[in-house]
C-alpha positions, -999 to +999 in steps of 0.1 A: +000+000+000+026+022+008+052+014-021+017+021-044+011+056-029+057+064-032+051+055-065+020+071-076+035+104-058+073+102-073+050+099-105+032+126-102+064+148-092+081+137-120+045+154-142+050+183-125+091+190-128+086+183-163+062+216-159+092+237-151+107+248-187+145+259-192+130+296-196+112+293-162+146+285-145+164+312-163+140+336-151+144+329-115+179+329-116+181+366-133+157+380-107+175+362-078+209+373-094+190+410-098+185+413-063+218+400-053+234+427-073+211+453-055+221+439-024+257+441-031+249+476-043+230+484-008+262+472+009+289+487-006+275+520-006+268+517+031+307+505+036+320+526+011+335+495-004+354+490-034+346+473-066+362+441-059+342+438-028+309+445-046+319+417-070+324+392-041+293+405-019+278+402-052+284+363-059+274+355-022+246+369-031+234+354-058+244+319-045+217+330-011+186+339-035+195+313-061+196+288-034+163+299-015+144+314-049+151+272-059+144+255-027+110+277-027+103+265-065+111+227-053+092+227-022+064+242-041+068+213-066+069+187-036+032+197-020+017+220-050-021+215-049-037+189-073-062+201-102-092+225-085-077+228-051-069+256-033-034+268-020-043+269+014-031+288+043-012+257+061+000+242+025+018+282+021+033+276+055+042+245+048+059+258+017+076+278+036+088+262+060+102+228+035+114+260+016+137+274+047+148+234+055+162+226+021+183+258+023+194+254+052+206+219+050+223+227+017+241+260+030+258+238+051+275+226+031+283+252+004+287+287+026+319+290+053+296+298+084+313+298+118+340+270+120+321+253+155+291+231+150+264+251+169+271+282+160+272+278+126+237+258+125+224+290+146+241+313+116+230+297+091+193+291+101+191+331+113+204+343+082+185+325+058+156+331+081+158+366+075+167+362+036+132+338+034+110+363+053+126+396+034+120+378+000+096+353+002+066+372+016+057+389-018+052+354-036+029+343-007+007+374-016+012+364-048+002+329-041-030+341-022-039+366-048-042+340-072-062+314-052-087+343-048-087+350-086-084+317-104-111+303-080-140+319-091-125+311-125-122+274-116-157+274-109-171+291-137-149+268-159-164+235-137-204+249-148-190+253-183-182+219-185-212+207-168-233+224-194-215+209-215-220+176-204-254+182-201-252+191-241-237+166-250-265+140-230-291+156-245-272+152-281-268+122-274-304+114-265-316+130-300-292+107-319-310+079-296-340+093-312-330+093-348-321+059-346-351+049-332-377+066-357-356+055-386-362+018-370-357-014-396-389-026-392-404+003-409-381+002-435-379-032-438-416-040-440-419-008-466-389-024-489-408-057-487-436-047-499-414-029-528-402-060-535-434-074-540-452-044-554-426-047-587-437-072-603-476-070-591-480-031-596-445-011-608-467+021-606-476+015-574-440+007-563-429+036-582-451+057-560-442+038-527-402+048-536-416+084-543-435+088-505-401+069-490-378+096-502-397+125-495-404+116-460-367+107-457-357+145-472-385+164-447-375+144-415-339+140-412-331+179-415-355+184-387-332+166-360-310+200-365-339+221-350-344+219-314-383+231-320-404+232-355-441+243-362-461+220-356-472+224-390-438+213-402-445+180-388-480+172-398-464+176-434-438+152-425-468+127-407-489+126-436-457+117-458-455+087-437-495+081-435-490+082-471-467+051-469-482+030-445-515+033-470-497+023-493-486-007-477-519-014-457-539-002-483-579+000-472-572-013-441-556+019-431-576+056-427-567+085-408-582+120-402-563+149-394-580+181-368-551+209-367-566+241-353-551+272-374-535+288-342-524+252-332-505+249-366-483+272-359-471+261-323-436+251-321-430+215-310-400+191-308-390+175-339-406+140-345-428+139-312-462+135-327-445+116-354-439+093-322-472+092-316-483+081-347-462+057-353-463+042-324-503+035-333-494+017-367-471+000-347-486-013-319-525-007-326-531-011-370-506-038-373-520-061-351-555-064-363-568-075-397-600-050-398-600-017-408-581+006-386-584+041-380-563+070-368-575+101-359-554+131-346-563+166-330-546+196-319-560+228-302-543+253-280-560+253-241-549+277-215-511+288-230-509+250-242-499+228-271-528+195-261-520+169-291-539+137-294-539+105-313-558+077-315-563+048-334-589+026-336-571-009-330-576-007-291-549-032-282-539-040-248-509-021-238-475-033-234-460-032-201-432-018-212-427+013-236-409+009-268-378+028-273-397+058-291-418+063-259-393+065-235-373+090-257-403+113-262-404+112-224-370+116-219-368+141-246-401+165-229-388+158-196-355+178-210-373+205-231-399+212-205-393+198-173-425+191-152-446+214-178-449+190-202-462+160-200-473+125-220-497+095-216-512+068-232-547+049-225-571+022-234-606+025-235-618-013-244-637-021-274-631+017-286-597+031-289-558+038-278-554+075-271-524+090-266-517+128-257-490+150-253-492+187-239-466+213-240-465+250-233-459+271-257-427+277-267-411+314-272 
């Protein structure tokens, strides 16, 4: 357990050195050289020093900055926050205080402090003490400052992606959909009877290729539009009506009740089509009588109430097909609780199915 977590966190140091570019080191070193040179400065003119005594105060210096501005950058390395976390006030301390360890240890060994053993541990640590607290303070503001800023960025970014996501779900759940109302038993019941059409009545299978392709050009387009009139897709239902007659011939009759105000409600792409097909599907198929579909629209109170009902009045399933539960799942999306979708039997008589929806924009 505790070799997995070494080596999962050597890992992850290794990803973060590699952060560090040859330009980000080069940087640090000029500004710690700059302010060893100003230091150097700051002394000599205070011991009225010469130049060779600026040069030397000059490469102590740099080698006290260089070594705390990298044993800051390391220890920053060593317990940086992970992705979305905050730089806290104890991980900053504890920066600091890895940072002021690591130099001291090394100046041990690099600087000529005081010859005895405890004094020169007491040197060392007071000095660089006082280097680390003169220097060192403006990149914890710095730190903080950016915590405070790149927060509220971090969290904008995290509802970004979330609505994103949520995009990409309900894309997702279209495509669902699409695949679903372009189902092969549709299209392979309507090719079948192509086939057989040929050679009984090439006009008629002419005609059946004709209603096929149109209601192929006016319905796939549609899943680009996240609302149509509804008018739109009554022109793509009767296309479809118009095939299924063709295939059921007599047996099949529908009547169609769009109020003029109703027509012009926006609705999602392909949910009465939904509606419809699930009655040819699971009502006009199933019996050998003549079947008939009838379906209404009217606006009532600021709402979109469609209807459709067929005829066949067949027990219902007890469990939806796949284009039911995507209409649900699509309305549940568009309109949250104010739309809504149910099916019923009234024995002997009919399936009704309705759908309401406010009206949109």
């Amino acid at each position: 357990m505790t070799k997995n977590y070494v080596m999962t966190y050597l890992k992850k140091l290794s990803q973060r050195i590699r952060i560090v570019s040859g330009t980000d080191v080069l940087v640090i070193f000029l500004l710690n050289t700059c302010c060893a040179v100003l230091s150097a400065f700051h002394q000599m003119y205070i011991n009225n020093a010469d130049w060779p005594v600026l040069l030397a105060d000059a490469i102590e210096y740099a080698k006290v900055f260089n070594l705390v501005g990298f044993a800051l950058l390391l220890s920053y390395l060593l317990v940086m926050p992970g992705p979305g976390q905050s730089i806290s006030f104890y991980r900053m301390a504890g920066i600091g205080l890895l940072t002021f360890v690591l130099s001291w240890l090394i100046s041990l060994f690099i600087f000529d402090w005081d010859k005895t053993m405890l004094p020169r541990l007491w040197e060392a640590a007071t000095y660089l003490m006082r280097v680390l607290l003169s220097s060192v303070w403006v990149v914890f503001i710095l730190l903080y400052l950016k915590n405070r800023i790149t927060q509220p960025q971090f969290q904008q970014l995290q509802q970004q992606v979330s609505d994103t996501v949520q995009q990409r779900d309900q894309a997702e759940m279209e495509l669902h959909l699409l695949q679903a109302q372009l189902e092969p038993h549709f299209f392979f019941n309507t090719l079948a009877n192509m086939h057989n059409l040929i050679d009984l009545d090439p006009e008629k299978a002419k005609l059946l290729l004709e209603e096929l392709t149109s209601y192929l050009r006016a319905s796939i387009p549609q899943f680009r539009q996240p609302f149509i009139p509804l008018a739109e897709e009554i022109s793509i239902i009767e296309r479809y009506l118009a095939i299924q007659q063709i295939r059921f011939g007599a047996r099949l009759q529908y009547q169609l009740a769009i109020s003029p105000d109703a027509a012009k409600a926006m609705v999602l792409p392909m949910s009465v089509l939904t509606l419809v097909e699930n009655a040819i599907k699971h009502g006009i198929e199933k019996i050998t009588a003549t079947g008939q579909i009838r379906l209404s629209a009217r606006i009532v109170q600021q709402q979109l109430q469609v209807e459709v009902s067929d005829s066949a009045a067949q027990p219902l399933q007890t469990q939806q097909g796949t284009g039911l539960n995507n209409l649900q799942a699509r309305l549940q999306a568009a309109y949250g609780q104010a739309g809504h979708f149910s099916i019923r039997v009234q024995p002997g008589q009919c399936t009704i199915a309705q759908l309401g929806v406010p009206l949109h924009g």
